[in-house]
N, CA, C, O and CB atoms as a CASP TS submission, in Angstrom:
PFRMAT TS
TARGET T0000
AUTHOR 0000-0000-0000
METHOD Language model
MODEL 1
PARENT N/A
ATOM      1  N   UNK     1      79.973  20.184 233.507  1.00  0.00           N
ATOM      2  CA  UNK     1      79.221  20.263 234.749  1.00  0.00           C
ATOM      3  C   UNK     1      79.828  21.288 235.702  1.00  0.00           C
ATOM      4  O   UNK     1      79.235  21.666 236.712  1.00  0.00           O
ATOM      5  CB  UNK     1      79.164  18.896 235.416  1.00  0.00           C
ATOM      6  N   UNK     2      81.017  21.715 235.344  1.00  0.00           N
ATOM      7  CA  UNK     2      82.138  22.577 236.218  1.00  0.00           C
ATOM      8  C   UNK     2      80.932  23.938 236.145  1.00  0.00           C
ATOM      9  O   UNK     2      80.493  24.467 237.166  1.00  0.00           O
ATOM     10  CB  UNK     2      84.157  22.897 235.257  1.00  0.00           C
ATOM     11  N   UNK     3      80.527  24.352 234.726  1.00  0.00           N
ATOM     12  CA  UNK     3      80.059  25.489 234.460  1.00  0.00           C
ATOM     13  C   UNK     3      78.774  25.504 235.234  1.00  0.00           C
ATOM     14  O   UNK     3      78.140  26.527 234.975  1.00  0.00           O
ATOM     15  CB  UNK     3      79.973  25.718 233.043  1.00  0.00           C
ATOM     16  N   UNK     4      78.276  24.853 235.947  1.00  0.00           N
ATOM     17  CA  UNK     4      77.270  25.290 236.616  1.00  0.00           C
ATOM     18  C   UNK     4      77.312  26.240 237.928  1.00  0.00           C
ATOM     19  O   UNK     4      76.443  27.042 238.269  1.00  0.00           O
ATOM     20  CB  UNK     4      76.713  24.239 236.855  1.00  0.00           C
ATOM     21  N   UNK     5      78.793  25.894 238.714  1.00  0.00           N
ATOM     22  CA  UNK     5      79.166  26.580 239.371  1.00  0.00           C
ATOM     23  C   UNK     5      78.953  28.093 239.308  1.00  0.00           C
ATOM     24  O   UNK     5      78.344  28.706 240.185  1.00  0.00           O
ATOM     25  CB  UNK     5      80.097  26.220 239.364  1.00  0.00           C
ATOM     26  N   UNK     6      79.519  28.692 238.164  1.00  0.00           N
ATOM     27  CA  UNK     6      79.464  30.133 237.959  1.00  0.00           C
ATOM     28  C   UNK     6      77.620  30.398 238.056  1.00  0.00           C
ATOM     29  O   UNK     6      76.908  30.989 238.868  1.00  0.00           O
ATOM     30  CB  UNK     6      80.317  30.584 236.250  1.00  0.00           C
ATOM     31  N   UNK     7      77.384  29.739 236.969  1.00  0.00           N
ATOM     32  CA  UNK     7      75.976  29.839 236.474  1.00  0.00           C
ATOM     33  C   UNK     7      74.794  30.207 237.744  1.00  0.00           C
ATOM     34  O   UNK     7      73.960  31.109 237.659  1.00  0.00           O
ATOM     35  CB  UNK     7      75.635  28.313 235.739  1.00  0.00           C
ATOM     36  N   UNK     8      74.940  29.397 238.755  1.00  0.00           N
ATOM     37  CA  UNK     8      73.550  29.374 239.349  1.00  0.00           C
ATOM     38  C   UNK     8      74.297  31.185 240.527  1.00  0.00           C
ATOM     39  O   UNK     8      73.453  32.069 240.681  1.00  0.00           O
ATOM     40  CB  UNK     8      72.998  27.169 240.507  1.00  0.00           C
ATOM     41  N   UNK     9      75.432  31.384 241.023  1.00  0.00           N
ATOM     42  CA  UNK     9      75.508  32.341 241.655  1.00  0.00           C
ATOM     43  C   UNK     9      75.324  33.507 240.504  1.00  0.00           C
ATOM     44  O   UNK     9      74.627  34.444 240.891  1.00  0.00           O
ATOM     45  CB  UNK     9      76.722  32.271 242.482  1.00  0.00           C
ATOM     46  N   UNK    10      75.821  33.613 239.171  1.00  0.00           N
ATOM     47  CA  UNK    10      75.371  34.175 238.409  1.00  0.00           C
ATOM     48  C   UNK    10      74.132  34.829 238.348  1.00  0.00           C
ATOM     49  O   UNK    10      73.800  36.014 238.395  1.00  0.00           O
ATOM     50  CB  UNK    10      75.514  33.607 237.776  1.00  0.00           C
ATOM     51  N   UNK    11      73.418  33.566 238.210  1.00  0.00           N
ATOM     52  CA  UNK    11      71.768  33.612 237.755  1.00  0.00           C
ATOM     53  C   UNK    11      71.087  34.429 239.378  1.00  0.00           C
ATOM     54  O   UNK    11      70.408  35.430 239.148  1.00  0.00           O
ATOM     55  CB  UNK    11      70.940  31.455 237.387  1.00  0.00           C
ATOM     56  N   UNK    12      71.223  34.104 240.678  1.00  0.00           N
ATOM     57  CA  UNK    12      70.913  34.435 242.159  1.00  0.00           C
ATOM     58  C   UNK    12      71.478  35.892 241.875  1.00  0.00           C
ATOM     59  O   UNK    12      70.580  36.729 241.964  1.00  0.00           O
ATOM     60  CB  UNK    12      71.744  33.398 243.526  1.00  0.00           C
ATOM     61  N   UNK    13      72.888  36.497 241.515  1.00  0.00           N
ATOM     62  CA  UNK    13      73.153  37.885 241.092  1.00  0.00           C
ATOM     63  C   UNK    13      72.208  38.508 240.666  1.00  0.00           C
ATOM     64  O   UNK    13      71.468  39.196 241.369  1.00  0.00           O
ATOM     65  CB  UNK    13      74.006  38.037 240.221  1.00  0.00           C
ATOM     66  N   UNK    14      72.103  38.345 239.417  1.00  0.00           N
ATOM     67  CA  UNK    14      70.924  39.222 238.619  1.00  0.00           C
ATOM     68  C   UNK    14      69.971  39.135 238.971  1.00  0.00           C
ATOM     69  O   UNK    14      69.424  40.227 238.820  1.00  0.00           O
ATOM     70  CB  UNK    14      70.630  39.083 237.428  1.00  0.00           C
ATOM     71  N   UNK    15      69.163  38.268 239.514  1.00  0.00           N
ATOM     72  CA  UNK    15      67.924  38.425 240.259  1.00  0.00           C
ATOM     73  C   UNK    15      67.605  38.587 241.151  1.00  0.00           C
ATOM     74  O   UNK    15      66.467  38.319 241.537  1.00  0.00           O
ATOM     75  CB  UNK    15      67.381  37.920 240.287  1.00  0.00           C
ATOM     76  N   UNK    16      68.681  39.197 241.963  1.00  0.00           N
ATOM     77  CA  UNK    16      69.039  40.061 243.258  1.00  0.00           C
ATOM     78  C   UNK    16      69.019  41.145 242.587  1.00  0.00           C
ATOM     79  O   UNK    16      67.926  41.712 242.567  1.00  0.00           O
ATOM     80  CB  UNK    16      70.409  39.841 244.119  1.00  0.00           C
ATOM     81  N   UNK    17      70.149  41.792 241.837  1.00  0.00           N
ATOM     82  CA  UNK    17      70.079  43.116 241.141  1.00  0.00           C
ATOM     83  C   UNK    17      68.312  43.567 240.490  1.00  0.00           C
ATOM     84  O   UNK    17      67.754  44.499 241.070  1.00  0.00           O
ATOM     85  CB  UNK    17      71.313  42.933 239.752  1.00  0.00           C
ATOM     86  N   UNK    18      67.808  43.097 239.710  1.00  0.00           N
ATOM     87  CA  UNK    18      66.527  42.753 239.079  1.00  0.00           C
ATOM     88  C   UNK    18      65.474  43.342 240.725  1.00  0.00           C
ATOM     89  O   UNK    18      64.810  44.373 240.618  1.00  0.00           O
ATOM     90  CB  UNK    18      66.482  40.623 238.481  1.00  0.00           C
ATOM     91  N   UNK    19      65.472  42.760 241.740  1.00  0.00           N
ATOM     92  CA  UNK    19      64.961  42.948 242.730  1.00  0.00           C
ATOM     93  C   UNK    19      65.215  44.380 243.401  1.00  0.00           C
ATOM     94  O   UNK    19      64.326  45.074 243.894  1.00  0.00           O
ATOM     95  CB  UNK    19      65.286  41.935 243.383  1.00  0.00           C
ATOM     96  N   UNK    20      66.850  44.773 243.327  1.00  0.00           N
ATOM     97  CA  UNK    20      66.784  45.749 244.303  1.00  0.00           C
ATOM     98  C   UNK    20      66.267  46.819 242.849  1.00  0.00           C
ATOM     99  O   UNK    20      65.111  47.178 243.076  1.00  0.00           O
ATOM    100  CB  UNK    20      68.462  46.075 245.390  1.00  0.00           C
ATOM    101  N   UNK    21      66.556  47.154 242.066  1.00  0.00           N
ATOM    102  CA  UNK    21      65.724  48.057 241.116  1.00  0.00           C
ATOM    103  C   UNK    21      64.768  48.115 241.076  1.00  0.00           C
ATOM    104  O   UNK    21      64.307  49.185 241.472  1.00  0.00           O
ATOM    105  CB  UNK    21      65.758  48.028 240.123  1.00  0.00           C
ATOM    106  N   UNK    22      63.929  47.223 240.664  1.00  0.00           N
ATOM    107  CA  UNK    22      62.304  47.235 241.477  1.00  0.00           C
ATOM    108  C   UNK    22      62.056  47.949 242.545  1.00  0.00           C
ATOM    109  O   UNK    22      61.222  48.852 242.613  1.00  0.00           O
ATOM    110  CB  UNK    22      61.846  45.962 242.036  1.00  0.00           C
ATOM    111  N   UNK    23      63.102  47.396 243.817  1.00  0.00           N
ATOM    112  CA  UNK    23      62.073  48.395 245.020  1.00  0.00           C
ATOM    113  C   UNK    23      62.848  49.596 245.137  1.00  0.00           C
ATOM    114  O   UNK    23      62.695  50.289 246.142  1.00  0.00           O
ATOM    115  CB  UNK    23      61.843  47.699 246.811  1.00  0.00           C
ATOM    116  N   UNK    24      63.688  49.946 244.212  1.00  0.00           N
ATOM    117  CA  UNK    24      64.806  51.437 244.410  1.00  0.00           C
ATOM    118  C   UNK    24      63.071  52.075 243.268  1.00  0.00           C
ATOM    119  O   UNK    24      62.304  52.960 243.650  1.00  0.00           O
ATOM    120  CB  UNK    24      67.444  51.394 243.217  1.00  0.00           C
ATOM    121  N   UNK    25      62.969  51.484 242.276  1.00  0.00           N
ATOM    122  CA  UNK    25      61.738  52.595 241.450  1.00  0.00           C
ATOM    123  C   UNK    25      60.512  52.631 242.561  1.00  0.00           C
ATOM    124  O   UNK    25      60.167  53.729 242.999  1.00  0.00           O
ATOM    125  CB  UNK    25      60.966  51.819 239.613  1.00  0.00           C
ATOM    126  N   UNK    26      59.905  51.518 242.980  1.00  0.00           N
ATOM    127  CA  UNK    26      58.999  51.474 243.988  1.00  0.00           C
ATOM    128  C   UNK    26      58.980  52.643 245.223  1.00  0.00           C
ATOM    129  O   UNK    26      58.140  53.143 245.972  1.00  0.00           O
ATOM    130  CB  UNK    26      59.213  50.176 244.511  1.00  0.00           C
ATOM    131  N   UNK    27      60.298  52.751 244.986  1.00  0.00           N
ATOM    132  CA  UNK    27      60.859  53.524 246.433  1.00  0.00           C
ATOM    133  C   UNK    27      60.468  54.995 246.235  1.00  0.00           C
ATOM    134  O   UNK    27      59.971  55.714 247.101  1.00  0.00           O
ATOM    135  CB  UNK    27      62.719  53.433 246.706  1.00  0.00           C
ATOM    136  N   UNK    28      60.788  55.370 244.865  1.00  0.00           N
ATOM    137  CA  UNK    28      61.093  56.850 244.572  1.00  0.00           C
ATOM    138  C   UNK    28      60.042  56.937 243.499  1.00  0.00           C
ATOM    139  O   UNK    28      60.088  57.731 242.560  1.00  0.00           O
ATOM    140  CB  UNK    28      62.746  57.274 244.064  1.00  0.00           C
ATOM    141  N   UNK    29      58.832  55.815 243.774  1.00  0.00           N
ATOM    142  CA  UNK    29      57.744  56.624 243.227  1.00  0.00           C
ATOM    143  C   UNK    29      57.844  56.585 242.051  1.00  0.00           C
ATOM    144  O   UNK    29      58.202  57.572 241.408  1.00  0.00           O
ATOM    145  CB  UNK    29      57.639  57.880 243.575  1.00  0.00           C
ATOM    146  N   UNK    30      57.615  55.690 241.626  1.00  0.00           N
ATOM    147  CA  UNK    30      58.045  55.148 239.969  1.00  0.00           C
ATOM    148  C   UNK    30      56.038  54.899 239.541  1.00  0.00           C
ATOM    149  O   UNK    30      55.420  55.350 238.577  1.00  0.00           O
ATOM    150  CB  UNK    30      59.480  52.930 239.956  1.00  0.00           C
ATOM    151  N   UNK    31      55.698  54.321 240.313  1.00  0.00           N
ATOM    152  CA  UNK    31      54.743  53.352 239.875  1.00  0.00           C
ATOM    153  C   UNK    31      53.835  54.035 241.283  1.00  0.00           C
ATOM    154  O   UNK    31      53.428  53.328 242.205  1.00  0.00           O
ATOM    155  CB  UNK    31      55.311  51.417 239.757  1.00  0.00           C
ATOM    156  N   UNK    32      53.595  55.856 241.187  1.00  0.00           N
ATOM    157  CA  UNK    32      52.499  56.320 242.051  1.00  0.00           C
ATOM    158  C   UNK    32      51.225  56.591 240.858  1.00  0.00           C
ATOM    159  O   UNK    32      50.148  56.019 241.024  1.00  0.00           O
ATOM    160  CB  UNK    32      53.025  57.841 243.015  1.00  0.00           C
ATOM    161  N   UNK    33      51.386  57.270 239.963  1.00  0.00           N
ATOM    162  CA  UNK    33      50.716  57.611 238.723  1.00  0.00           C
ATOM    163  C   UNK    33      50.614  57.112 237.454  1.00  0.00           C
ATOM    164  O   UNK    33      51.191  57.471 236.427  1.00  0.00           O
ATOM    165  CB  UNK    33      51.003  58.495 238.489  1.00  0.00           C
ATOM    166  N   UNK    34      49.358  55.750 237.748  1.00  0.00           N
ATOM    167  CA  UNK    34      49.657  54.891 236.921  1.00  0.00           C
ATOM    168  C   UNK    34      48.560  55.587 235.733  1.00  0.00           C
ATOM    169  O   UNK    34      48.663  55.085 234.614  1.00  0.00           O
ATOM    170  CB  UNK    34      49.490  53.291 237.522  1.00  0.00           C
ATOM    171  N   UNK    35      47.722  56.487 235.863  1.00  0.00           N
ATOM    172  CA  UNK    35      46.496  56.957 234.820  1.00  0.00           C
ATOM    173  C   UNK    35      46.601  58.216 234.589  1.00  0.00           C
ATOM    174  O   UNK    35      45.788  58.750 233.834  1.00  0.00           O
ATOM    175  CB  UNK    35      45.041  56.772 235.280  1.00  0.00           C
ATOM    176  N   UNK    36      47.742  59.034 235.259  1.00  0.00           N
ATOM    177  CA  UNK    36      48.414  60.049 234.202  1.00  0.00           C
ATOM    178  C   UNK    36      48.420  60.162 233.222  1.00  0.00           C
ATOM    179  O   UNK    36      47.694  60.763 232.431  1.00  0.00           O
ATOM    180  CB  UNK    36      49.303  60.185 234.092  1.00  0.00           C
ATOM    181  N   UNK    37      49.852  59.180 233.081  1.00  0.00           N
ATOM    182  CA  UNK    37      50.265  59.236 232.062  1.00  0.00           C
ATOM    183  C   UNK    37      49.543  58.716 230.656  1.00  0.00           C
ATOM    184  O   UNK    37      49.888  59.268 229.612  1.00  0.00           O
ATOM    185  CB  UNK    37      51.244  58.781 232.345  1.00  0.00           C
ATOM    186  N   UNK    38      48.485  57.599 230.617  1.00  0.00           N
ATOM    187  CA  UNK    38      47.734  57.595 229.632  1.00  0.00           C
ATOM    188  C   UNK    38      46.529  58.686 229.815  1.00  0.00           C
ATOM    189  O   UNK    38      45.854  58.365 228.837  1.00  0.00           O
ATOM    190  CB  UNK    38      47.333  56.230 229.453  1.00  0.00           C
ATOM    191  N   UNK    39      45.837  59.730 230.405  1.00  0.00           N
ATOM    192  CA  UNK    39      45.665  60.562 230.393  1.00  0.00           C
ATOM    193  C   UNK    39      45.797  62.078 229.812  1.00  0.00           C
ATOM    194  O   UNK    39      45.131  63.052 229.461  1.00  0.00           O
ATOM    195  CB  UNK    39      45.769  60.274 230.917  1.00  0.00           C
ATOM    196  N   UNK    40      47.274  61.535 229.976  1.00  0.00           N
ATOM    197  CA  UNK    40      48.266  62.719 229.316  1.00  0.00           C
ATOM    198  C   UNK    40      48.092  63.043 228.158  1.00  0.00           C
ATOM    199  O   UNK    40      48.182  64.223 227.816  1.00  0.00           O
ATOM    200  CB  UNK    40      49.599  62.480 229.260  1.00  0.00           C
ATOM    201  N   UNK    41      47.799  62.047 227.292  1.00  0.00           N
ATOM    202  CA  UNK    41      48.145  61.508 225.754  1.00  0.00           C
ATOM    203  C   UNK    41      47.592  62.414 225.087  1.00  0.00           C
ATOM    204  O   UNK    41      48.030  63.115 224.175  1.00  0.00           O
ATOM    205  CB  UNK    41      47.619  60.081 225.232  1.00  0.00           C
ATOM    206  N   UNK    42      46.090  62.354 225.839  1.00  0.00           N
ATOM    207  CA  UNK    42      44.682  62.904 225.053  1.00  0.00           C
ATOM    208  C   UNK    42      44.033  64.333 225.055  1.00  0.00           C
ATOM    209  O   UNK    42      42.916  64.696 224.688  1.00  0.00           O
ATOM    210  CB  UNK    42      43.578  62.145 225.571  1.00  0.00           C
ATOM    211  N   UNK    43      45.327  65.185 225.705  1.00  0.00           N
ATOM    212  CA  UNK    43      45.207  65.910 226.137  1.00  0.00           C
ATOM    213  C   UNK    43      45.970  67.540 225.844  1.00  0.00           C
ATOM    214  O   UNK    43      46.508  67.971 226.864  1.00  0.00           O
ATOM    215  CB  UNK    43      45.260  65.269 226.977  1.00  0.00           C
ATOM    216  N   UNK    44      46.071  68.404 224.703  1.00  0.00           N
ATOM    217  CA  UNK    44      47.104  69.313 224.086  1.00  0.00           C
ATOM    218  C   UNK    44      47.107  70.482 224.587  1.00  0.00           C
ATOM    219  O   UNK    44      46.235  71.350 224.553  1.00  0.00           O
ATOM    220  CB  UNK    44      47.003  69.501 222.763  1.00  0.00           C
ATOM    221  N   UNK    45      48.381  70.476 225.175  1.00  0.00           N
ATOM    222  CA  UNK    45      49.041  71.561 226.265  1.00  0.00           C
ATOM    223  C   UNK    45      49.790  72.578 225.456  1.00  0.00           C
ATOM    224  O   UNK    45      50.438  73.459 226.021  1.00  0.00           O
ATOM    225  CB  UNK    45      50.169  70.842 227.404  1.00  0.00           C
ATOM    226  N   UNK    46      49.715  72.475 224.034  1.00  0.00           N
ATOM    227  CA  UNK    46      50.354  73.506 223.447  1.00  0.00           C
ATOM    228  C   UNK    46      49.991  74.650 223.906  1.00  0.00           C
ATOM    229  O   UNK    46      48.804  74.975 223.912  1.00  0.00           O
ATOM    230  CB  UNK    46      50.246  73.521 222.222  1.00  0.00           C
ATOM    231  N   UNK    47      51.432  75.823 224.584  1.00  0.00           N
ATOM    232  CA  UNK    47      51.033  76.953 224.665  1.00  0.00           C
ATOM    233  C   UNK    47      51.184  77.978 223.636  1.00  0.00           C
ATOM    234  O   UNK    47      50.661  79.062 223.896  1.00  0.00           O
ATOM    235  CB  UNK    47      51.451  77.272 225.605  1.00  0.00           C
ATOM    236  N   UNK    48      51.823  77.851 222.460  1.00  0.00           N
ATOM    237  CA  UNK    48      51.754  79.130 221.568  1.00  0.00           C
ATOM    238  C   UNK    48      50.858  78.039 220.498  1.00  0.00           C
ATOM    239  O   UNK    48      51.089  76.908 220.925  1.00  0.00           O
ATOM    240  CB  UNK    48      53.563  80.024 220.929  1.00  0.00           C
ATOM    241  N   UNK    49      50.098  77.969 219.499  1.00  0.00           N
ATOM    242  CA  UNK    49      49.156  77.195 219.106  1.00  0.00           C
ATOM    243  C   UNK    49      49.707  77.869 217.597  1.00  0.00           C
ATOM    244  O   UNK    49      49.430  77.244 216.573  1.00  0.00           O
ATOM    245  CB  UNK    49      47.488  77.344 219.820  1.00  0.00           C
ATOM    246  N   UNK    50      50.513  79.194 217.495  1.00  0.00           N
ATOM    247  CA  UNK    50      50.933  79.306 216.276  1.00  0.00           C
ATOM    248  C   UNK    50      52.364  78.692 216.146  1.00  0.00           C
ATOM    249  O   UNK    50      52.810  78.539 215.009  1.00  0.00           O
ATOM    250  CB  UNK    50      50.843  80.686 215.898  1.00  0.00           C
ATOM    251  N   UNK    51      52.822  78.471 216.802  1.00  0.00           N
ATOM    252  CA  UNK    51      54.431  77.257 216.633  1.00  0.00           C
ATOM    253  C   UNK    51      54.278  76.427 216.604  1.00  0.00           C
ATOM    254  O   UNK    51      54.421  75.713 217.597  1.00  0.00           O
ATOM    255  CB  UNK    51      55.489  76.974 217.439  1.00  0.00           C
ATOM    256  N   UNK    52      53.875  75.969 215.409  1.00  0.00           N
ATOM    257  CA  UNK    52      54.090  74.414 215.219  1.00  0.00           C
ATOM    258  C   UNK    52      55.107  73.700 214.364  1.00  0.00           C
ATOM    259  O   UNK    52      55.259  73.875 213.155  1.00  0.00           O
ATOM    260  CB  UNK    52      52.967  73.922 214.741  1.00  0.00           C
ATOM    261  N   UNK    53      55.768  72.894 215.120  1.00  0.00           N
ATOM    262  CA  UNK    53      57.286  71.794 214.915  1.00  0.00           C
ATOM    263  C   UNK    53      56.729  71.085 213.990  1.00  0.00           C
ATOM    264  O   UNK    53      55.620  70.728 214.385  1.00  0.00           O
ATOM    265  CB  UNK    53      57.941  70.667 216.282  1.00  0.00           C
ATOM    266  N   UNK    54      57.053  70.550 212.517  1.00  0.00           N
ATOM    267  CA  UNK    54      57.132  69.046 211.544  1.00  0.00           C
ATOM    268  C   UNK    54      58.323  68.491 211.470  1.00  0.00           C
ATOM    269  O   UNK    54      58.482  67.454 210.825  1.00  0.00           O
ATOM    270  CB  UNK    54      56.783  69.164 210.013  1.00  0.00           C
TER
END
């Protein structure tokens, strides 16, 4: 029962940490362009069309 001690400030840690990352990406625009990027996909930006990488 001792081990609960660590445990629950533990557990309040990381989901403090968990939180401030969220609003640090939120912050800097993580989650402005959400239909870009699947946008992106469909879309071939190759500029030399004779170099092609396998």
């Amino acid at each position: 029962m001792d081990v609960i001690v660590y445990l629950i400030p533990a557990a309040l840690g990381l989901g403090l940490l968990g939180l401030i990352g969220f609003l640090w990406a939120l912050k800097s625009g993580q989650f402005d362009d959400l239909d870009g990027a699947a946008n992106r996909i469909l879309f071939d930006d190759d500029d030399d069309p004779g170099k092609r990488t396998r």
